[in-house]
N, CA and C atoms as a LAMMPS dump frame, in Angstrom:
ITEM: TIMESTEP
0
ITEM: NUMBER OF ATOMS
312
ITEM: BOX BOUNDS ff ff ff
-5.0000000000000000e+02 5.0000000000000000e+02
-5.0000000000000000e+02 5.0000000000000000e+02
-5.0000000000000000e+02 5.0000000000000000e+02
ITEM: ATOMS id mol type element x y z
1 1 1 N -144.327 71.454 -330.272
2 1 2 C -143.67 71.148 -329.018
3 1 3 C -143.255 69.676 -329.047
4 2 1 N -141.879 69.463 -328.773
5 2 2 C -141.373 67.891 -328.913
6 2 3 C -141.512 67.424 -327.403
7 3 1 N -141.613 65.905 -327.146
8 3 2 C -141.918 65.717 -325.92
9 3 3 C -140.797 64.642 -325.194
10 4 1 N -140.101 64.841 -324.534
11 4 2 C -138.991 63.895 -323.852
12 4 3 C -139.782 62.792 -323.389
13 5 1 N -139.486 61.537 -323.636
14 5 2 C -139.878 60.558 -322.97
15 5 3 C -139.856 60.599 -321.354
16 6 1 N -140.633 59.766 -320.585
17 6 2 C -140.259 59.547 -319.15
18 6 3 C -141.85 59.919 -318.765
19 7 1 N -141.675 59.681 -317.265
20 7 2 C -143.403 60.465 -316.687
21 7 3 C -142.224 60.512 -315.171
22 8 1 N -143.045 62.01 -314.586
23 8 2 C -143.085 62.878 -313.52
24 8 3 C -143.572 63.424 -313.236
25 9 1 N -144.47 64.262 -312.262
26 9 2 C -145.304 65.164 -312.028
27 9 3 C -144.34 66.795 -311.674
28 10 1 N -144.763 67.708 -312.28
29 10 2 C -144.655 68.735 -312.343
30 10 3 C -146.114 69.651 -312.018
31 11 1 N -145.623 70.414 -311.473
32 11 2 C -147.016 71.348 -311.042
33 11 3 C -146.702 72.9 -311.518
34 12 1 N -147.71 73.724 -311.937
35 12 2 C -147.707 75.046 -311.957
36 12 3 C -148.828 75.053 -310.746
37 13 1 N -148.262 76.267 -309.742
38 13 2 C -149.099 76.998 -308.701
39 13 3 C -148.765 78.478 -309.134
40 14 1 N -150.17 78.574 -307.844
41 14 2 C -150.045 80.027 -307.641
42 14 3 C -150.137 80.538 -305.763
43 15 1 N -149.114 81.099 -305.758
44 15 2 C -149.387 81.835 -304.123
45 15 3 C -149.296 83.123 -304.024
46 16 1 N -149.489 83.409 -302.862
47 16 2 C -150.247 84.745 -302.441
48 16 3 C -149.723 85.187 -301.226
49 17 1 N -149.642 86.234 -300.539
50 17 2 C -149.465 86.615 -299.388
51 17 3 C -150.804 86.616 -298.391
52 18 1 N -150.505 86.981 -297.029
53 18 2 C -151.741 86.486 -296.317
54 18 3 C -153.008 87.679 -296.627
55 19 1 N -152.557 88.554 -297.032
56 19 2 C -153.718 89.47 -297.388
57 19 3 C -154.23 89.231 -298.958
58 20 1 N -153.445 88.548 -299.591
59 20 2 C -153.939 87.9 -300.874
60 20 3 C -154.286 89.089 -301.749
61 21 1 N -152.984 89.661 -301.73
62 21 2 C -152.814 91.253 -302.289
63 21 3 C -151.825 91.033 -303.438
64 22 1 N -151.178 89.773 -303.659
65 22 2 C -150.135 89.939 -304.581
66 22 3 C -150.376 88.367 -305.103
67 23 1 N -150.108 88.081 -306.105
68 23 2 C -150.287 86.694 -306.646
69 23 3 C -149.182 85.706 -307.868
70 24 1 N -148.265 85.194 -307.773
71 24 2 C -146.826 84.759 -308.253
72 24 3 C -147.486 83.694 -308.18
73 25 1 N -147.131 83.187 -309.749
74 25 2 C -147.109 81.693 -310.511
75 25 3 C -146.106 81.307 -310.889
76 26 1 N -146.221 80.5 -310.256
77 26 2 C -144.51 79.647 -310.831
78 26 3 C -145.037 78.007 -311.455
79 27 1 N -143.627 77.212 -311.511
80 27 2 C -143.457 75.955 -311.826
81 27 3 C -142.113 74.66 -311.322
82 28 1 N -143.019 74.031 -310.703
83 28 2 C -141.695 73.21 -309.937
84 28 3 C -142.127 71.664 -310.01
85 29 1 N -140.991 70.637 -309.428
86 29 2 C -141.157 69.373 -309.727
87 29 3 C -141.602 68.626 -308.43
88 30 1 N -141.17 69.788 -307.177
89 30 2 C -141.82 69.039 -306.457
90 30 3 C -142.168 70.281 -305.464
91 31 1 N -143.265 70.396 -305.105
92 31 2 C -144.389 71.74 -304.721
93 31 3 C -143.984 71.731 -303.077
94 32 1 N -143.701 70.67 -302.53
95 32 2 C -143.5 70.736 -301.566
96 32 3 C -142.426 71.124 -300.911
97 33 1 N -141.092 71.382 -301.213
98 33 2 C -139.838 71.925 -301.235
99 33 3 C -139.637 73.034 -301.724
100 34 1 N -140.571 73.785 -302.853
101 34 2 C -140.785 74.502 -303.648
102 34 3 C -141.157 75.347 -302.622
103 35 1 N -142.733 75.092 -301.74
104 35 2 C -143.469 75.645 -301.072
105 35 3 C -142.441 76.512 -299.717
106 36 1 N -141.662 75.358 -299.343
107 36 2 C -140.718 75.72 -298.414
108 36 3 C -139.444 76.682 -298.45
109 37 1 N -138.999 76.7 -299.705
110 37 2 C -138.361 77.639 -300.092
111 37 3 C -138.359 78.702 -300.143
112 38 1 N -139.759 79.343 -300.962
113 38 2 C -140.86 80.133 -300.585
114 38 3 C -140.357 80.928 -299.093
115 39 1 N -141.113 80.033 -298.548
116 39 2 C -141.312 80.918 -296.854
117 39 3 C -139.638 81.283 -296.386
118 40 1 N -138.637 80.115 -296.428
119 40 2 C -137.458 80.521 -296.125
120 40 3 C -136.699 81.924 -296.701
121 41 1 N -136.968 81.815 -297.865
122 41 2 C -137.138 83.311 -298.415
123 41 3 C -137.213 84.241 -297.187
124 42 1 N -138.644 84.409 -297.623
125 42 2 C -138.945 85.373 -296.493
126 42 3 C -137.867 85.766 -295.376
127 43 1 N -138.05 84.234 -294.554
128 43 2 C -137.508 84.322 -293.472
129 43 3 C -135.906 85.194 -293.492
130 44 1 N -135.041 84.362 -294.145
131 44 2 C -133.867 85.279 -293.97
132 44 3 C -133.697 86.356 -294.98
133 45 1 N -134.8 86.869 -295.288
134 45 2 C -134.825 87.902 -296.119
135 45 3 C -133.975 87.93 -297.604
136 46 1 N -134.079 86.989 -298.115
137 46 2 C -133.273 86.645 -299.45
138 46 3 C -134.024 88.083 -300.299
139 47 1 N -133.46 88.42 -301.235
140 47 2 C -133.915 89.611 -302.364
141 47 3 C -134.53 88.742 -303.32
142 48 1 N -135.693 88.525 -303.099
143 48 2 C -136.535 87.272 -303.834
144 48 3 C -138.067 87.952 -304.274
145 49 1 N -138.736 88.399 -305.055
146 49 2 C -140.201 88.207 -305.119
147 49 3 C -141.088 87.829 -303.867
148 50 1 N -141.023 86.75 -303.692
149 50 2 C -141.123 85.987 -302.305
150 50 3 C -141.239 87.023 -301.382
151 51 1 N -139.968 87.195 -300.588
152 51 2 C -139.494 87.891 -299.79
153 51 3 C -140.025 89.356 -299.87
154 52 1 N -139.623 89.426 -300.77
155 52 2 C -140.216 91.333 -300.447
156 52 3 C -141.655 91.501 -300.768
157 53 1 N -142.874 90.551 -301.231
158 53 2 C -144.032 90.892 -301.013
159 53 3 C -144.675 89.302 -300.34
160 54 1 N -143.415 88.741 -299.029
161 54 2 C -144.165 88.062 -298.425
162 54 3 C -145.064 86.572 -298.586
163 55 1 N -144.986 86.694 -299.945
164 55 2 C -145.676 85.417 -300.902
165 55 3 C -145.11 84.053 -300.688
166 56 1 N -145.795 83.334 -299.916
167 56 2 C -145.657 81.562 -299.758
168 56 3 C -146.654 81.338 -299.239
169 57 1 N -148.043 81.173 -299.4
170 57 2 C -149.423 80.795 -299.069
171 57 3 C -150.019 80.462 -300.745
172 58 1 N -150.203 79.043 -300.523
173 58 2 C -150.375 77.835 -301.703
174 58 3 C -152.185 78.489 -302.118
175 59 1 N -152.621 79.022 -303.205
176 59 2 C -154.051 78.764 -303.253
177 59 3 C -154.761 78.271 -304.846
178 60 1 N -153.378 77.962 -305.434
179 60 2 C -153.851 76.969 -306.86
180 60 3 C -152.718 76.21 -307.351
181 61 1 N -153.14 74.908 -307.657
182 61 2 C -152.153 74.315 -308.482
183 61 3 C -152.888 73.192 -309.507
184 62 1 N -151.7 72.964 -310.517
185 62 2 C -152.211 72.468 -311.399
186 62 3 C -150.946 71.165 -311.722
187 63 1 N -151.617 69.605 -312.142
188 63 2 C -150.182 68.739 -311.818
189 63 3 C -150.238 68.456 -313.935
190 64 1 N -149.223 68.525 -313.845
191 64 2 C -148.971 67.882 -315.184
192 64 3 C -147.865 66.223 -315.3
193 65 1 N -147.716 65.616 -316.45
194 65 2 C -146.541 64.884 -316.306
195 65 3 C -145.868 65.444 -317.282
196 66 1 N -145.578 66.328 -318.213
197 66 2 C -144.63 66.569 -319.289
198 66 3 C -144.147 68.263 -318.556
199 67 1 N -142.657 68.188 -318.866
200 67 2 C -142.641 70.3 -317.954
201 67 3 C -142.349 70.883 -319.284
202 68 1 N -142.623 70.086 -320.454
203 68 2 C -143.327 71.377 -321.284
204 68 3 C -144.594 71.705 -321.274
205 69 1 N -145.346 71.038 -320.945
206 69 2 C -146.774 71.402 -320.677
207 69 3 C -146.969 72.039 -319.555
208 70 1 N -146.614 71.973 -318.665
209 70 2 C -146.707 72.904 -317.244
210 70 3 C -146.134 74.133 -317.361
211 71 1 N -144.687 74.196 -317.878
212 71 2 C -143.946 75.777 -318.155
213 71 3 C -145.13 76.804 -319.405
214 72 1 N -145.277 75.802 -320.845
215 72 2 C -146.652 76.455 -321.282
216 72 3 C -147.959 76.595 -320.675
217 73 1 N -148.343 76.198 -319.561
218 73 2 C -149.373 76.886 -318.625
219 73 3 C -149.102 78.19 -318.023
220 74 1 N -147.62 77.976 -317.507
221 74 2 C -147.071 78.704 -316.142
222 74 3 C -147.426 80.261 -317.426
223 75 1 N -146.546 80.209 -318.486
224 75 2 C -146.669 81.267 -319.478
225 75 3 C -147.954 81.83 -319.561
226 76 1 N -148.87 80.68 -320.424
227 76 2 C -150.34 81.291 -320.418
228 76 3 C -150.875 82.258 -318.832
229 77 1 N -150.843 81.358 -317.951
230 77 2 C -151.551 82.155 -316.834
231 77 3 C -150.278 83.382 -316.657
232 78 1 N -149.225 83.055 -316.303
233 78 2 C -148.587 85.142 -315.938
234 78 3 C -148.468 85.892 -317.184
235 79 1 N -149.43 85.54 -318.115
236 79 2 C -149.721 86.465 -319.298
237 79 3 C -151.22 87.262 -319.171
238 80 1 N -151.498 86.49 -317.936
239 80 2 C -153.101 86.748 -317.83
240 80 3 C -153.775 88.018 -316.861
241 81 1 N -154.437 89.196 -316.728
242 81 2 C -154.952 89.54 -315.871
243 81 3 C -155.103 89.377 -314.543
244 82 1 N -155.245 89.766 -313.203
245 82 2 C -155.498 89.192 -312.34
246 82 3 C -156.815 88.727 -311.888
247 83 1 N -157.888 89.727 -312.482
248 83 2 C -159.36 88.681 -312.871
249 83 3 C -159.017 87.902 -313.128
250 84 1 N -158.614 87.767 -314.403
251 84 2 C -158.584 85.993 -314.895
252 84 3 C -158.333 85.178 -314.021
253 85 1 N -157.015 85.715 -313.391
254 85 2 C -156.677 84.271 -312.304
255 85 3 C -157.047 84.155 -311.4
256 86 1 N -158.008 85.409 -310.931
257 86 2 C -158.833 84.523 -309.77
258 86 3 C -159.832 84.018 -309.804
259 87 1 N -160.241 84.2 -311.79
260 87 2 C -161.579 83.656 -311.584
261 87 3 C -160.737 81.988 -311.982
262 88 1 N -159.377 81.78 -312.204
263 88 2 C -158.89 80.043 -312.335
264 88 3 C -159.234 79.601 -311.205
265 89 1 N -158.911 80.254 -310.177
266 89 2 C -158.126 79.758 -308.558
267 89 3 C -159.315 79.453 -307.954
268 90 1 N -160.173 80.529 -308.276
269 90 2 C -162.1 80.175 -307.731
270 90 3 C -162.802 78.603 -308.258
271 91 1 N -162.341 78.24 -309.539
272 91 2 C -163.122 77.057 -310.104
273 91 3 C -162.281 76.131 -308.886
274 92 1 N -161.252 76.217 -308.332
275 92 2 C -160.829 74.471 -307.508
276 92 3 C -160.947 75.392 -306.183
277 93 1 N -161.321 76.657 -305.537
278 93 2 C -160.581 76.882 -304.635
279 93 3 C -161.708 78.627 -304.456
280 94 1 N -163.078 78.319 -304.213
281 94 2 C -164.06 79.286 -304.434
282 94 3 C -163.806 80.178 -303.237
283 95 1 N -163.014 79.669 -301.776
284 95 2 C -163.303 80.674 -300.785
285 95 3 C -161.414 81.165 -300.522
286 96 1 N -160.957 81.134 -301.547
287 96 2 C -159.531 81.237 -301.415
288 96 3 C -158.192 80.7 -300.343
289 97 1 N -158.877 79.706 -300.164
290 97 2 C -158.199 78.788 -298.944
291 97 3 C -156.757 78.733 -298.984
292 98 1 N -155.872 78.707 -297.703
293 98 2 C -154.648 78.707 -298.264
294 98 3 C -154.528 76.793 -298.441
295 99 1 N -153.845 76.517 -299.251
296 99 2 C -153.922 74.934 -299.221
297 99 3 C -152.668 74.223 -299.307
298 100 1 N -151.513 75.209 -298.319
299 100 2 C -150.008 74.712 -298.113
300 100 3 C -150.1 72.851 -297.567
301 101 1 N -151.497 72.995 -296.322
302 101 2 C -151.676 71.962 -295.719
303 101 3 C -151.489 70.713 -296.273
304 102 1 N -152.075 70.573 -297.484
305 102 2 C -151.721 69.578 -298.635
306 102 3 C -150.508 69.276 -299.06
307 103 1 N -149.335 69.63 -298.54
308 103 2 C -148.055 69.385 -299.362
309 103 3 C -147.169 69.27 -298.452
310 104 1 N -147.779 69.127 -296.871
311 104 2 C -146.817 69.171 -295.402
312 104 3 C -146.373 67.923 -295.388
């Protein structure tokens, strides 16, 4: 993996719907616009992932500075089981909190 000079924070998350029945990992540069997008989805009903299972409730993230290292996370984890990822989301985040609050 070659690495572009520069530093930025990039994050891989993961959200959930409020019954925390469905679980979408993505990768963005800035989580907080990201997050918002998300819900707008919903709202005007865009044909989105999002949207049709409801998903914009924040309950893991992870910050990197290189977005090859974050997109090779984002890969590893939606290659993964959904055990697996909730036993990730449990090590920062044991009672499944939604944690949008952080990025308002």
């Amino acid at each position: 993996m070659q690495f572009q000079e520069g530093y930025h924070t990039y994050y891989i998350y993961i959200i959930t719907n409020k019954a925390k029945t469905v679980l979408y990992t993505g990768v963005t540069n800035h989580l907080r616009i990201r997050l918002e997008q998300h819900k707008s989805n919903i709202v005007t009903k865009n044909k989105t992932f999002a949207s049709t299972y409801n998903v914009h409730l924040l309950i893991y993230y992870e910050k990197f500075t290189w977005i090859q290292e974050a997109i090779a996370r984002e890969k590893e984890i939606k290659g993964w089981r959904r055990e697996k990822k909730m036993d990730l989301i449990k090590t920062i985040n044991p009672d499944l909190d939604f944690l949008n609050y952080l990025f308002e």
